[in-house]
DSSP file (Angstrom, degrees, kcal/mol; ACC not computed):
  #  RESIDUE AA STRUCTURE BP1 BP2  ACC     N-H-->O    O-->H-N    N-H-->O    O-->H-N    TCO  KAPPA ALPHA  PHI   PSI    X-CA   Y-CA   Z-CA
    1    1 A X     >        0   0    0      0, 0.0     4,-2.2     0, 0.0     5,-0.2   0.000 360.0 360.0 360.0 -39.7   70.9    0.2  155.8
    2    2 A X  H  >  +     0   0    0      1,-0.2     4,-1.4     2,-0.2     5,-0.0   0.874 360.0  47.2 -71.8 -15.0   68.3    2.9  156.5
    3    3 A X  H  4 S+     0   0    0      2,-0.1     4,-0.5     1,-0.1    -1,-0.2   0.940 107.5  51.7 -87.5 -20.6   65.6    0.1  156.7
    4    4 A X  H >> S+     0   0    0      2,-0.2     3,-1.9     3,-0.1     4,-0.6   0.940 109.4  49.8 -34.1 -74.5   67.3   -2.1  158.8
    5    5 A X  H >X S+     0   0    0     -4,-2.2     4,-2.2     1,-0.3     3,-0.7   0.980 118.4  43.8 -32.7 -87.2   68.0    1.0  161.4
    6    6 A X  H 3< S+     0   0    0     -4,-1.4    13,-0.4    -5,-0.2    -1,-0.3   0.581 106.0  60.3 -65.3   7.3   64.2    1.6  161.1
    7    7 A X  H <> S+     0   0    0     -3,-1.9     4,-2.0    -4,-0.5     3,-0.4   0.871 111.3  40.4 -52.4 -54.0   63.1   -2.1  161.3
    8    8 A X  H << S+     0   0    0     -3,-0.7    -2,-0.2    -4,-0.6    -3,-0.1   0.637 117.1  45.6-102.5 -23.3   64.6   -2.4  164.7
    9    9 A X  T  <>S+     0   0    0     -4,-2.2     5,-1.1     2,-0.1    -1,-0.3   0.687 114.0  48.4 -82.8  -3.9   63.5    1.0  166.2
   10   10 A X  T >45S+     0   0    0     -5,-0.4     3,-1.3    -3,-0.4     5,-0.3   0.716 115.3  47.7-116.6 -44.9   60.0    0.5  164.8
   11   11 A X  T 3<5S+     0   0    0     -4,-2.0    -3,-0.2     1,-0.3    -2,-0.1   0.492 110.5  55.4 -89.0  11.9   60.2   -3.6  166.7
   12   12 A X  T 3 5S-     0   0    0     -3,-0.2    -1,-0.3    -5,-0.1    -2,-0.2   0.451 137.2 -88.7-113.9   3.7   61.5   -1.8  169.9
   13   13 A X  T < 5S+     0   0    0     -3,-1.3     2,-0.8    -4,-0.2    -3,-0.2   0.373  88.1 129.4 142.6  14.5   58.4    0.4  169.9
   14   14 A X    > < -     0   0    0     -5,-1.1     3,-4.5     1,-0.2     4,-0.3  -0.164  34.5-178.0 -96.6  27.9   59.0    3.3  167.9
   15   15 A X  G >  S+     0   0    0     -2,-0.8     3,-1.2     1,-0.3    -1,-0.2   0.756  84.8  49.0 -27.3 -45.6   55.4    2.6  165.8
   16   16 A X  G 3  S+     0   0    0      1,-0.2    -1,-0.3    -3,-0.2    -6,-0.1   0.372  94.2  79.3 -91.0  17.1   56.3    6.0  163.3
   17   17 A X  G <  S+     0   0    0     -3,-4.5    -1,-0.2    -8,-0.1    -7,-0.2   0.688  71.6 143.1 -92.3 -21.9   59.8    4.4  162.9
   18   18 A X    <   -     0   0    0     -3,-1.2     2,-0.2    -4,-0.3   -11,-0.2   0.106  51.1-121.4  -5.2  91.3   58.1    1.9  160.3
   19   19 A X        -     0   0    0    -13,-0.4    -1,-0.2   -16,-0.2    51,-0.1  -0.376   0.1-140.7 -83.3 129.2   60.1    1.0  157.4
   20   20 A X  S    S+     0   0    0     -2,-0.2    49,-0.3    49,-0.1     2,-0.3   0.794  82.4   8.6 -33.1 -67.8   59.0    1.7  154.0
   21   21 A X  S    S-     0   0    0     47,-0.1    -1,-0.1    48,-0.1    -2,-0.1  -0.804  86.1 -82.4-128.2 140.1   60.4   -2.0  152.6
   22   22 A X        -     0   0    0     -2,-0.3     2,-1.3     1,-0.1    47,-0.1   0.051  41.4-100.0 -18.5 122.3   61.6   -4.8  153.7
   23   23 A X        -     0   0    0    -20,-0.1     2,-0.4    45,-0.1    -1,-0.1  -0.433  46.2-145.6 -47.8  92.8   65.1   -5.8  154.7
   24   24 A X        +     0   0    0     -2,-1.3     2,-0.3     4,-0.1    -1,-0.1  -0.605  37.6 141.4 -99.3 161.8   66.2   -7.5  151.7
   25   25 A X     >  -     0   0    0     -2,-0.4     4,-1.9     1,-0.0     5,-0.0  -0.702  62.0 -98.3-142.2 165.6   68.7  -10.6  151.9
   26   26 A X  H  > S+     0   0    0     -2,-0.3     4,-1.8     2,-0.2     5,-0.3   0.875 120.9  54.7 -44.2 -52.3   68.6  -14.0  149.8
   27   27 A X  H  > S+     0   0    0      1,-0.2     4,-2.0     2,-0.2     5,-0.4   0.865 107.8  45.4 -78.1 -20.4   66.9  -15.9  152.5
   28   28 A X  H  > S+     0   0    0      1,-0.2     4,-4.0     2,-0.2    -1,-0.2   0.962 114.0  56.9 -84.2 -39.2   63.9  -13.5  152.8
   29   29 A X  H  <>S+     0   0    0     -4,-1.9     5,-2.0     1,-0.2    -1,-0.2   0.902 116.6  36.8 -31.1 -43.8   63.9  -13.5  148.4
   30   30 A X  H ><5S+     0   0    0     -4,-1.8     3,-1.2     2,-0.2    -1,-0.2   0.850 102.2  57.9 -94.0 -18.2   63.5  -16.9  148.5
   31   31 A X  H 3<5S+     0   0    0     -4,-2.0    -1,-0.2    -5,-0.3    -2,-0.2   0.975 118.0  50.9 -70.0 -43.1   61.4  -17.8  151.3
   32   32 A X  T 3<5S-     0   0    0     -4,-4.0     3,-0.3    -5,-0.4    -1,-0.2   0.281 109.1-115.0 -85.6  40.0   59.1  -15.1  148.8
   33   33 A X  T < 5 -     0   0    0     -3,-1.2     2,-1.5     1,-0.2    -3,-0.2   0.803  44.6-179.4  52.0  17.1   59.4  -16.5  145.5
   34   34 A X    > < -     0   0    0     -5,-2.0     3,-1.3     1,-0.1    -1,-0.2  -0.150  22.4-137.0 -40.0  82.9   61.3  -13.8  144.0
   35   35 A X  T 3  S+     0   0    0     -2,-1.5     3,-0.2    -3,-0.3    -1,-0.1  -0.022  82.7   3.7 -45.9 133.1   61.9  -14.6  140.6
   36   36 A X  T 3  S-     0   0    0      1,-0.2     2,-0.5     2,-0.0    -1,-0.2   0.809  83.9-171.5  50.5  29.3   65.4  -13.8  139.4
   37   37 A X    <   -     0   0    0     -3,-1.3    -1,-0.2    -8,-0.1    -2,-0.1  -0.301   9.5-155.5 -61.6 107.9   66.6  -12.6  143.0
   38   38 A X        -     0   0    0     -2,-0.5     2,-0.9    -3,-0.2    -1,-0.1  -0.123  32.1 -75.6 -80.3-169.1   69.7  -11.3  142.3
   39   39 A X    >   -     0   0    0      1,-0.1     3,-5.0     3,-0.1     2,-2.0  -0.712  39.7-142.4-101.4 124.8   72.4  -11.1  145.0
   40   40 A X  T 3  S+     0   0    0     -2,-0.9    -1,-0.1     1,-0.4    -2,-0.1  -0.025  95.4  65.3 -65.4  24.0   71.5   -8.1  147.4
   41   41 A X  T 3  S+     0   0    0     -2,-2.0    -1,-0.4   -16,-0.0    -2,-0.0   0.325 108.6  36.9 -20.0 -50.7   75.0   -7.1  147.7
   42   42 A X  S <  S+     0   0    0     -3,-5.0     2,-0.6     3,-0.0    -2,-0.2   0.191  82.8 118.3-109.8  24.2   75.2   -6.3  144.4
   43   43 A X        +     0   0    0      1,-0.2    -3,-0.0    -4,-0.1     0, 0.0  -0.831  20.3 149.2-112.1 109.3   71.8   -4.8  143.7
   44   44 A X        +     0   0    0     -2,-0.6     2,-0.5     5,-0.0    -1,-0.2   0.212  37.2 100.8-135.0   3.6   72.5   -1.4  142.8
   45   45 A X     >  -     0   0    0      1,-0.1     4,-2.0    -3,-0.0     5,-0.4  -0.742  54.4-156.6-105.2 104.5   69.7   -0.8  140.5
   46   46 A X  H  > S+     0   0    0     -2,-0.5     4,-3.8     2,-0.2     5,-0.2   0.976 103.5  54.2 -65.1 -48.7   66.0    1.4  141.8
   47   47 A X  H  4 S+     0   0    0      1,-0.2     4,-0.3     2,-0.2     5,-0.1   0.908 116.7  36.5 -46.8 -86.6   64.0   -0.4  138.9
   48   48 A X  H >> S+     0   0    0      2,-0.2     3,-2.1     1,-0.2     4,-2.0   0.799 118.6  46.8 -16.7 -68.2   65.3   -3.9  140.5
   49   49 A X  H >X S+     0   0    0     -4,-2.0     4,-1.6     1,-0.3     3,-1.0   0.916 110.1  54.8 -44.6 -57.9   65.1   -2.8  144.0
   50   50 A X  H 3X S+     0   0    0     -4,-3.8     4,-0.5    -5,-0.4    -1,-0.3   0.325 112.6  46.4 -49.8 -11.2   61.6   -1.5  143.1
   51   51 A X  H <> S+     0   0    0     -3,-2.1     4,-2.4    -4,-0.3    -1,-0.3   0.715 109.0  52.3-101.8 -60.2   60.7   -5.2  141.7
   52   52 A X  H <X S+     0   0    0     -4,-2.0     4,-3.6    -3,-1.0    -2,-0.2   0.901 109.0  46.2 -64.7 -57.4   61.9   -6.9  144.4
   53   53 A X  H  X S+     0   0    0     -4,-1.6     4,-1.8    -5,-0.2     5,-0.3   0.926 112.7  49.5 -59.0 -53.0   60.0   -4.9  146.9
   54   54 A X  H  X S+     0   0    0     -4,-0.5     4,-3.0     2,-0.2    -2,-0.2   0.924 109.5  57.4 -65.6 -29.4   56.5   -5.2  144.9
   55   55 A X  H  X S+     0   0    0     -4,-2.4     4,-5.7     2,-0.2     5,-0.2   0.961 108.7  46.8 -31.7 -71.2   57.4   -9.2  144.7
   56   56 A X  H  X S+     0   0    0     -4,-3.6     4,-5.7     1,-0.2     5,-0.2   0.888 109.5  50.3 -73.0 -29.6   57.5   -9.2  148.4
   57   57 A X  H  X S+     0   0    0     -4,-1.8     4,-2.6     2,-0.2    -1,-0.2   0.801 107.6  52.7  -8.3 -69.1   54.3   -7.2  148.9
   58   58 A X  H  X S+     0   0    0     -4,-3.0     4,-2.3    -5,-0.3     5,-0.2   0.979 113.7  47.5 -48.3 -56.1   52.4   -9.4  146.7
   59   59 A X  H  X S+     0   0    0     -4,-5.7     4,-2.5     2,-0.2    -2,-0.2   0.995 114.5  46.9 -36.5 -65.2   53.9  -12.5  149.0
   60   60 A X  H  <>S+     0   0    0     -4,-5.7     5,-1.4    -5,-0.2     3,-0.5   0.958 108.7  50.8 -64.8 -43.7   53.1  -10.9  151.8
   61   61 A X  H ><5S+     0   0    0     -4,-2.6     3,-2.0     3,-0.2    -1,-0.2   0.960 110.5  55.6 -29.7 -63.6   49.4   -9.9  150.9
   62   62 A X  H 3<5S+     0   0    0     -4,-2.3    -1,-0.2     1,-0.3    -2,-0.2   0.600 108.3  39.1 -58.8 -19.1   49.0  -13.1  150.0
   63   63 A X  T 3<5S-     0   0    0     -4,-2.5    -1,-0.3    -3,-0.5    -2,-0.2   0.277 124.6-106.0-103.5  20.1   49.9  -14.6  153.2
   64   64 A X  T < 5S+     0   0    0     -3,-2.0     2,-0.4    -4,-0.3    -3,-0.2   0.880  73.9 127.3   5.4  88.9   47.9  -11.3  155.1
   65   65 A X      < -     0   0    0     -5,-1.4    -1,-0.2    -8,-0.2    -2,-0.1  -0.854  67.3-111.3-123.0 163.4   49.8   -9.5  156.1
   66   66 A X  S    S-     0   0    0     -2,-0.4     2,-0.2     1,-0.2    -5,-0.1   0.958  83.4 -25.0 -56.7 -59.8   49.9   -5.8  155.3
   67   67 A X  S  > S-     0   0    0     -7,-0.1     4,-2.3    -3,-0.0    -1,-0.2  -0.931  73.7 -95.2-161.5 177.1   53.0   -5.0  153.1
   68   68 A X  H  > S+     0   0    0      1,-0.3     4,-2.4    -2,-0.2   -45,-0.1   0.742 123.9  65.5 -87.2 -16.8   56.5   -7.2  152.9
   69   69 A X  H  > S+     0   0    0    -49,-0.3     4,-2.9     2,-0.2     5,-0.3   0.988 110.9  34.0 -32.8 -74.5   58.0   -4.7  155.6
   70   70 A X  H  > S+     0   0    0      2,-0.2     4,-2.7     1,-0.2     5,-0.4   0.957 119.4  54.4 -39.8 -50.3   55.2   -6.2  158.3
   71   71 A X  H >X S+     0   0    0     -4,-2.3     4,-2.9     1,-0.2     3,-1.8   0.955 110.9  47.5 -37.4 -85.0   55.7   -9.9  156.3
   72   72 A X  H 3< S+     0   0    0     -4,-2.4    -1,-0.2     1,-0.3    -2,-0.2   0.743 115.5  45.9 -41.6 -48.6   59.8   -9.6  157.0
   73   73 A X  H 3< S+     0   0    0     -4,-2.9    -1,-0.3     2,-0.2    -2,-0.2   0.789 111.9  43.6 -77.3 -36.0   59.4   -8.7  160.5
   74   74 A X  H <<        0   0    0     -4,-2.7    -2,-0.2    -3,-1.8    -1,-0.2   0.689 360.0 360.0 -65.4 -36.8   56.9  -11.0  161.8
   75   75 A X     <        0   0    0     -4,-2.9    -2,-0.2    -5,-0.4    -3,-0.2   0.286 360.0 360.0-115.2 360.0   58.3  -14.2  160.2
């Protein structure tokens, strides 16, 4: 929840509102090739989360963008 909130002040102009990570959901897991994306509902785990997050990072690097925060917002 808290990155959501600071996704949407950060995309209404709020530039030091920047969220650490990505929102994650299924669709944005798959659209980055998360391997073993569980379902984010039940993801209750920091290790996981922490997986999940470097996953999209990597994606998003790879597509250049800065980090999977920027990635998730853009696209």
């Amino acid at each position: 929840m808290i990155s959501l909130y600071l996704k949407y002040r950060w995309l209404l102009g709020e530039v030091k509102k920047k969220p650490l990570f990505a929102v994650l959901d299924r669709g944005v897991m798959q659209t980055a090739g998360v391997v073993n994306a569980p379902n984010w509902t039940q993801l209750d785990e920091r290790d996981e989360y922490l997986r999940i997050v470097r996953a999209l990072d990597v994606f998003a690097k790879s597509r250049g963008h800065i980090d999977g925060a920027c990635w998730e917002a853009e696209e």
